[in-house]
C-alpha positions in Angstrom: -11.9 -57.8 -143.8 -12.9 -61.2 -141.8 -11.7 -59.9 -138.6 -13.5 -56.2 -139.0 -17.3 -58.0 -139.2 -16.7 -59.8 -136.2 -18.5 -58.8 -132.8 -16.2 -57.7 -130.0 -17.3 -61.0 -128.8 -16.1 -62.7 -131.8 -12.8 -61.3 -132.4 -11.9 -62.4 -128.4 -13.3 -65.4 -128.9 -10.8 -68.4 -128.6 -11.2 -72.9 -128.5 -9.4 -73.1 -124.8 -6.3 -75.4 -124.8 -7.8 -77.3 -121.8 -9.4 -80.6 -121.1 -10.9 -80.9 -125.0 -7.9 -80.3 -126.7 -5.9 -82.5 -124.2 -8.7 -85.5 -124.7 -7.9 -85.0 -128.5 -4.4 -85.5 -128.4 -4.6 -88.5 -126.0 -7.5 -89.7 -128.1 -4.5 -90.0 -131.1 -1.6 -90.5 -128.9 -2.4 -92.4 -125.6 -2.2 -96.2 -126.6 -2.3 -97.7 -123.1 -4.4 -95.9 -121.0 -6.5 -92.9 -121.5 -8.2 -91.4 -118.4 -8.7 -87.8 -119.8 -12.4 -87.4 -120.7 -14.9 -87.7 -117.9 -17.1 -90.6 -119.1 -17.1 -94.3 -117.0 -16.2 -97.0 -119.1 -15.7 -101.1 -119.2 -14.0 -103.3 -121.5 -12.9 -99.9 -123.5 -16.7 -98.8 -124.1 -18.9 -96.4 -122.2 -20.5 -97.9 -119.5 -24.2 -97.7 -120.2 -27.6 -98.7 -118.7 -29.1 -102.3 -120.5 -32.4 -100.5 -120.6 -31.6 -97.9 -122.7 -29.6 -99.8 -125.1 -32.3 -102.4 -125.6 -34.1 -99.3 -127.5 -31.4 -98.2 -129.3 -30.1 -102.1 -130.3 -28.7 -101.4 -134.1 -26.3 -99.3 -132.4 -22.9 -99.3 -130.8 -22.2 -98.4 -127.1 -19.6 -95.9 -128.8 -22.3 -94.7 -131.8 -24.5 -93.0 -128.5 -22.7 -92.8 -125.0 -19.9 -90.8 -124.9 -19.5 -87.1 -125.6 -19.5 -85.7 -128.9 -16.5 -83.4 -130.5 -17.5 -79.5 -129.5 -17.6 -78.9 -133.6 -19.7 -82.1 -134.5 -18.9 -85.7 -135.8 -16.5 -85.4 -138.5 -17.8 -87.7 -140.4 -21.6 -86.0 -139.8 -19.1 -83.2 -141.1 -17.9 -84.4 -144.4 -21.1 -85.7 -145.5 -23.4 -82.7 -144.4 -20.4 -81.1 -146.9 -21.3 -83.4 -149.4 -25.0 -83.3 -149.2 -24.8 -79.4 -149.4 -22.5 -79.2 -153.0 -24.8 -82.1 -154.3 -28.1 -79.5 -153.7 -26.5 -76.5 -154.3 -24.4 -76.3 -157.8 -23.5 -72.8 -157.0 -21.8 -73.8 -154.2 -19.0 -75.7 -156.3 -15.6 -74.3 -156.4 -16.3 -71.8 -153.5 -14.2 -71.4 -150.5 -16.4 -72.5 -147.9 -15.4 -74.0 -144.2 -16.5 -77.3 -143.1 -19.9 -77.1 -141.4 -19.6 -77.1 -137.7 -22.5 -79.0 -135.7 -24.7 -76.8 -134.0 -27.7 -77.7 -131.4 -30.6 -76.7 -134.1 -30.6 -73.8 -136.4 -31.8 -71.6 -133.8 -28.3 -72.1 -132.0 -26.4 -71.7 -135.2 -28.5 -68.1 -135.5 -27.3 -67.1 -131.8 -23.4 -68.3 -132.7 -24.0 -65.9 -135.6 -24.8 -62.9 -133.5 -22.4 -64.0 -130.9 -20.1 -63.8 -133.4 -21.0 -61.0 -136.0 -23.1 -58.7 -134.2 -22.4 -55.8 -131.0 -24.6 -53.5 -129.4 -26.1 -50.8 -132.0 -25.2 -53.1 -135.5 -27.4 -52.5 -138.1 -29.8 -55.8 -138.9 -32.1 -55.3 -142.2 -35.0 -58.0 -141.6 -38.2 -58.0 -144.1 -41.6 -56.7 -142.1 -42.6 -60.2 -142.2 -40.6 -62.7 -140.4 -39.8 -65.4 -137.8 -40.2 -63.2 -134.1 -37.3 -65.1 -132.4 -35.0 -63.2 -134.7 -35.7 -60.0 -132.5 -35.0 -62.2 -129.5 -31.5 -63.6 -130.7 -30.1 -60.5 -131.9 -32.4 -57.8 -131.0 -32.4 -58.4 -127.2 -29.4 -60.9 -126.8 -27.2 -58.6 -128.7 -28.8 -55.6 -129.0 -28.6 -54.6 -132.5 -30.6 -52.2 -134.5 -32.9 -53.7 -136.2 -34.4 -52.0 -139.6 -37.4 -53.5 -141.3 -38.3 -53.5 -145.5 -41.2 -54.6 -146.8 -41.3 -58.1 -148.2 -44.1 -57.8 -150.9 -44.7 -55.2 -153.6 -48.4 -54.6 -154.5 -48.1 -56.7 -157.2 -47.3 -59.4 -155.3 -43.8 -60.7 -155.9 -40.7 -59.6 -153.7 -40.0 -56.3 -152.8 -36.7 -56.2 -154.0 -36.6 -52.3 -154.1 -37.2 -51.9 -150.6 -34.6 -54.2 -149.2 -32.1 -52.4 -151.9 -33.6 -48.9 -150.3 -32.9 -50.1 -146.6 -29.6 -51.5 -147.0 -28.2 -48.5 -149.5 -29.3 -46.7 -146.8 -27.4 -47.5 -144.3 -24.7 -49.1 -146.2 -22.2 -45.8 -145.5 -19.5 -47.8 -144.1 -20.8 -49.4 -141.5 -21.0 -52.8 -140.8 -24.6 -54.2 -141.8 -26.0 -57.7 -140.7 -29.4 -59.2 -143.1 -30.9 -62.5 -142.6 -32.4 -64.0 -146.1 -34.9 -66.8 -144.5 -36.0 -68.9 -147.9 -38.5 -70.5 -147.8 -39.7 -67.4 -144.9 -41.3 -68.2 -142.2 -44.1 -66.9 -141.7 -45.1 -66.7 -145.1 -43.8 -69.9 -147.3 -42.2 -67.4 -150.1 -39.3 -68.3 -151.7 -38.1 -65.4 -154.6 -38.1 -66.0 -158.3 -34.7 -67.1 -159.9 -34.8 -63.5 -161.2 -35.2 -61.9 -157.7 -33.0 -64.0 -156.0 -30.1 -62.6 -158.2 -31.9 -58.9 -157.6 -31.1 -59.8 -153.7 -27.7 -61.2 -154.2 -26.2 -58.0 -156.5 -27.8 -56.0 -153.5 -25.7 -57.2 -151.4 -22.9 -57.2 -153.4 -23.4 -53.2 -154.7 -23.2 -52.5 -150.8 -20.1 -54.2 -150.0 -18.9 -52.2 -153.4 -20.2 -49.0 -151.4 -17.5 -49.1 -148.4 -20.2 -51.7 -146.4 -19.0 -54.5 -144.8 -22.0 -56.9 -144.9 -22.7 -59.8 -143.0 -25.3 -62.5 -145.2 -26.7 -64.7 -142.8 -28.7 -67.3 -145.2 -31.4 -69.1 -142.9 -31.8 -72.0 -144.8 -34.3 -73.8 -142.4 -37.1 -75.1 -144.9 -34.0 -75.8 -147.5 -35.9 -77.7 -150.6 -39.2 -77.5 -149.9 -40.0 -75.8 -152.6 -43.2 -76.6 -155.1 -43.0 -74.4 -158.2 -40.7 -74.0 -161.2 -39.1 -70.8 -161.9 -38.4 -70.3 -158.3 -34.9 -70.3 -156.5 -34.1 -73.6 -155.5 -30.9 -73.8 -153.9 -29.1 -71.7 -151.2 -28.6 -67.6 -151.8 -25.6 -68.8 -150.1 -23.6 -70.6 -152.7 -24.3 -67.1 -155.0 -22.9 -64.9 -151.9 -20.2 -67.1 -150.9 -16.8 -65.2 -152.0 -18.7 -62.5 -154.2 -16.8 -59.6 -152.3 -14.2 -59.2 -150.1 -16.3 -57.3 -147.6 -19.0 -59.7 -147.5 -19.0 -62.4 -145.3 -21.5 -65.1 -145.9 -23.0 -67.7 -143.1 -25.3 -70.9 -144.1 -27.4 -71.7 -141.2 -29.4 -75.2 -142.2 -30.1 -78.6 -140.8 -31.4 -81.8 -140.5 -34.6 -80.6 -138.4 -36.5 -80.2 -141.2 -34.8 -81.1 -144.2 -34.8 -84.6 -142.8 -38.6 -84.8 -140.9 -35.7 -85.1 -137.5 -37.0 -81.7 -135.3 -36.3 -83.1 -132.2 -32.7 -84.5 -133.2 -31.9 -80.7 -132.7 -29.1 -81.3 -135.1 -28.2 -78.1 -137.3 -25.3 -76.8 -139.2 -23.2 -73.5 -139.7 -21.2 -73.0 -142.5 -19.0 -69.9 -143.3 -17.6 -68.1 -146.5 -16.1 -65.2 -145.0 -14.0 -62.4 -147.1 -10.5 -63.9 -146.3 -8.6 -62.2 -148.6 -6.8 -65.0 -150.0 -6.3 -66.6 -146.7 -9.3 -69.0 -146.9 -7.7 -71.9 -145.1 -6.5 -70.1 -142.3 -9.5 -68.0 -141.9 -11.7 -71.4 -142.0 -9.2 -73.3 -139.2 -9.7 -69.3 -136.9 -13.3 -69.2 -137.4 -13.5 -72.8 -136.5 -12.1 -72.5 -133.2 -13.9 -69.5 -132.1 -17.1 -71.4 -132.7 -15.6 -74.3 -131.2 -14.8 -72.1 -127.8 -18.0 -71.0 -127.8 -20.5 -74.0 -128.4 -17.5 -75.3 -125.1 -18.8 -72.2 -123.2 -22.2 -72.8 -123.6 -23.9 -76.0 -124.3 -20.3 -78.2 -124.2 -21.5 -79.9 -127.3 -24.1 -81.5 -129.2 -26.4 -84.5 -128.5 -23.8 -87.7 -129.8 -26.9 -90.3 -130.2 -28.8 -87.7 -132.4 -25.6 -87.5 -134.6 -24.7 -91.0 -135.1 -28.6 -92.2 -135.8 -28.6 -88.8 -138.5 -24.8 -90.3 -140.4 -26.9 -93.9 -140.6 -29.5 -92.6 -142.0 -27.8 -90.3 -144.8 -25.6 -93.4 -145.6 -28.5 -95.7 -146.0 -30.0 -96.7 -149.3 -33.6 -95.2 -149.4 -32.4 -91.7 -148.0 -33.0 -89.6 -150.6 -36.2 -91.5 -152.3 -37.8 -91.4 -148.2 -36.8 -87.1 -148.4 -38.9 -86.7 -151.9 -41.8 -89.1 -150.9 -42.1 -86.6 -147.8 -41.2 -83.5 -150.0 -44.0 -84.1 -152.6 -47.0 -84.9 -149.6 -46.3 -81.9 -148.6 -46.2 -80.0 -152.0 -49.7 -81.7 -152.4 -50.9 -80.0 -149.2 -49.7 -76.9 -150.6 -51.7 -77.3 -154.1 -54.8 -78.1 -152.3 -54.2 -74.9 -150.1 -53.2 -73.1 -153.1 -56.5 -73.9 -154.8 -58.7 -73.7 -151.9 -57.7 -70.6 -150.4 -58.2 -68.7 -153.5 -62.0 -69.4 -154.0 -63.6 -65.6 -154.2 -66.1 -66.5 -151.8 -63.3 -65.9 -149.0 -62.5 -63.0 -150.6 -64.1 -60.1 -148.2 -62.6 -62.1 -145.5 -59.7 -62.5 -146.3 -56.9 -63.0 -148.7 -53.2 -64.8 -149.2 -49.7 -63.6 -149.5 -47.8 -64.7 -152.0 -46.4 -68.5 -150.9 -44.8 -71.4 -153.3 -43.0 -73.5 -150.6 -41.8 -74.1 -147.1 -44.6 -75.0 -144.4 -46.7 -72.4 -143.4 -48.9 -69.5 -145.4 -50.2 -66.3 -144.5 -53.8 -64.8 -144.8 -54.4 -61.1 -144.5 -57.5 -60.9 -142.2 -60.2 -57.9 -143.1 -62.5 -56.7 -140.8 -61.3 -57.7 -136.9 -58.1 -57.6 -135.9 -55.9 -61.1 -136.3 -55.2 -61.6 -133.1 -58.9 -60.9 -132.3 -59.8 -63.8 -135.1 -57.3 -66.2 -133.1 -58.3 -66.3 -130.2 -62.5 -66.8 -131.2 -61.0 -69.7 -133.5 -59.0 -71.3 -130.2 -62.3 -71.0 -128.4 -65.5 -71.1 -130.1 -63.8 -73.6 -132.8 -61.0 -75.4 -131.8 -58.6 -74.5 -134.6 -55.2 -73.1 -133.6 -53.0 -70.5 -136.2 -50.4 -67.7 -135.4 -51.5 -64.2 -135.3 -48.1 -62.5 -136.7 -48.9 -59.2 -136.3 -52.3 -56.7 -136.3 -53.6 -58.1 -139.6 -52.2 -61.4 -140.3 -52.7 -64.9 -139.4 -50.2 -68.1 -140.0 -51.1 -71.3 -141.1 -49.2 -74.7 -140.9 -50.7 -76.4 -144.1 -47.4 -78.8 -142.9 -49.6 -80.2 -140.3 -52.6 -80.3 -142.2 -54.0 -83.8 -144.0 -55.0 -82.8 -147.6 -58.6 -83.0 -146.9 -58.5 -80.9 -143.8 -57.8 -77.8 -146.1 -61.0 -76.7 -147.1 -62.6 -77.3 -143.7 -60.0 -75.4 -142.6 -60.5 -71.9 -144.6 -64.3 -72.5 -144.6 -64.1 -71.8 -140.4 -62.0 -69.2 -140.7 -64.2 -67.4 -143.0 -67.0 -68.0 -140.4 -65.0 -66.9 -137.5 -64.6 -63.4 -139.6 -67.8 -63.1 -140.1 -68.8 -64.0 -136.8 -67.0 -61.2 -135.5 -67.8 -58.6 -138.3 -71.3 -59.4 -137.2 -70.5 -58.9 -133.4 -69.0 -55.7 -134.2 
């Protein structure tokens, strides 16, 4: 089942017995003299310049220098493994792989396609969404992409809809959906209750004859401000649910960890192995090992060994939650600011609970239109998404910065309702 969602890509994809896996096995084997890997060294350490290492002095010439495995660190490996089952109780017992580095999510999302998706595959995304998906798979790979609306009227998740989309072209056919929780652009994360709506979904297509492909974009992983919401990965509910549905956890230190320009990510696989899991998991692992070799080579080595201190040191997790709850305050003073009826002929919120950003629906001029007189009559910079709607990174944002905020944007919509 594995083998049918893969791309044509994917299925010739291959880790190249060449000068990597020849630097491994002298790495184990060659006790006297190992002149395999193309680094300089001295004294049985990478040669390095003093000036650098003067900035970088907690660390070991070996800890940044040299060149990093295609697949990661192991160690960064294990204990990504272990940070994911401690966050994520549904993911205990499943048969998942061990997560392979990646250069940022956004390069986990292109293995993915790489991977999963050829020309003309069907990929459901909700109306509202990160643009660079279209990009990655749209253009890269060019699949067919079908939108679903993300909200109902009543304001929750639109459940219905993406069930409607993906029945609908759930005839057999192979069918790709990336679930982005907390979304981006809108900071919604579903209910507990609509997060298992999403997962049975999925799981009624693969029932159907569908061979589905979950890619869970798990890029604002626990940021999340609000009981009653999902809080862990739709992944760990997904993984092994079907044996036509193969699901892929994209995540990372980049945000989870305040490190964006570590560009340190993570891809982890649960794919329909049919009772073949480990040698599935050791396949897959080499076709994304060939191709982070046939692209980037590998990932940065100092970013790794600075991100396996810091998840073995003492303050790790109290540091994440100190950082996690200034930025649920931002949220609750955007959440009670942005609600004030005075804004209300303006404009008006989409349902948001987490992540960094929220979205306003702008009435009157057109978003873009608003944007631009905010850039340059104001000084305020937000995202126009589409026609109507404008993002905001409350992230970036001190607490009292919020109201000042929404009280210009109101003025820049009336300014331009006047003008017109």
């Amino acid at each position: 089942m594995f083998y049918a969602a893969l791309s044509a890509l994917g299925r010739e994809l291959y880790f190249p017995k060449g000068i990597l896996t020849q630097t491994a096995e002298a790495k184990r084997d060659a006790h006297k003299y190992n002149a395999t890997i193309g680094i300089a060294t001295s004294g049985g350490q990478p040669i390095y310049l003093p000036a650098l290492m003067e900035l970088l002095d907690d660390m070991k010439p070996g800890e940044i220098f040299p060149y990093a495995p295609a697949t990661g660190l192991p160690e960064l490996r294990s204990l990504w493994r272990d940070h994911q089952l401690e966050v994520n109780s549904e993911m205990e017992g499943k048969v998942c792989s061990l997560p392979v580095v990646t250069s940022g999510l956004t390069h986990g999302l292109s293995i993915c396609a790489d991977l999963f998706c050829d020309a003309g595959d069907l990929l459901l995304l909700p109306d509202m969404m990160w643009g660079n998906y279209r990009m990655i798979y749209g253009v890269r790979r060019g699949a067919d992409i079908r939108q679903y609306k993300l909200f109902n009227d009543g304001g929750g998740m639109n459940v219905e809809a993406f069930r409607r989309a993906l029945m609908g072209c759930a005839d057999g056919r192979k069918v790709l959906a990336i679930l982005n929780y907390p979304n981006n652009p809108t900071g919604y994360t579903p209910t507990l209750e609509e997060a298992r709506e999403m997962a049975d979904c999925l799981i009624e297509a693969a029932e159907s004859g569908a061979n589905i492909v979950a890619v869970i974009d798990d890029a604002y992983f626990g940021l999340v401000y609000e009981e009653g919401i999902l809080k862990e990965s739709l992944f760990g509910r997904l993984a092994g649910s079907h044996p036509r549905l193969t699901a892929v956890k994209l995540d990372g230190a980049t945000k989870e960890d305040y490190v964006w320009g570590f560009r340190i990510g993570f891809i982890t696989f649960s794919p329909a192995a049919d009772g073949e899991a480990e040698s599935v998991h050791g396949a897959i692992e080499k076709k994304v090992g060939g191709l982070i070799r046939g692209t980037i080579s590998n990932c940065s080595m100092p970013a790794q060994s600075l991100l396996i201190k810091a998840m073995k040191s003492p303050g790790y997790r109290q540091q994440k939650e100190e950082r996690c709850r200034l930025l649920k305050e931002r949220y609750e003073e955007v959440k009670a600011v942005v609600n004030d009826s005075r804004y209300a002929h303006a404009f008006s919120p989409h349902p948001f609970n987490s992540g960094y950003f929220m979205c306003v629906e702008v009435k009157g001029p057109g978003a873009e239109k608003v944007r631009l007189h905010l850039l340059r009559d104001y000084g305020v910079g937000v995202i126009s998404i589409n026609e109507r709607d404008l993002r905001i990174a409350f992230s970036c944002l001190e607490r009292e910065q919020v109201r000042d905020l929404f009280d210009i944007l109101y003025k820049a919509v009336e300014d331009l309702k006047y003008d017109d």
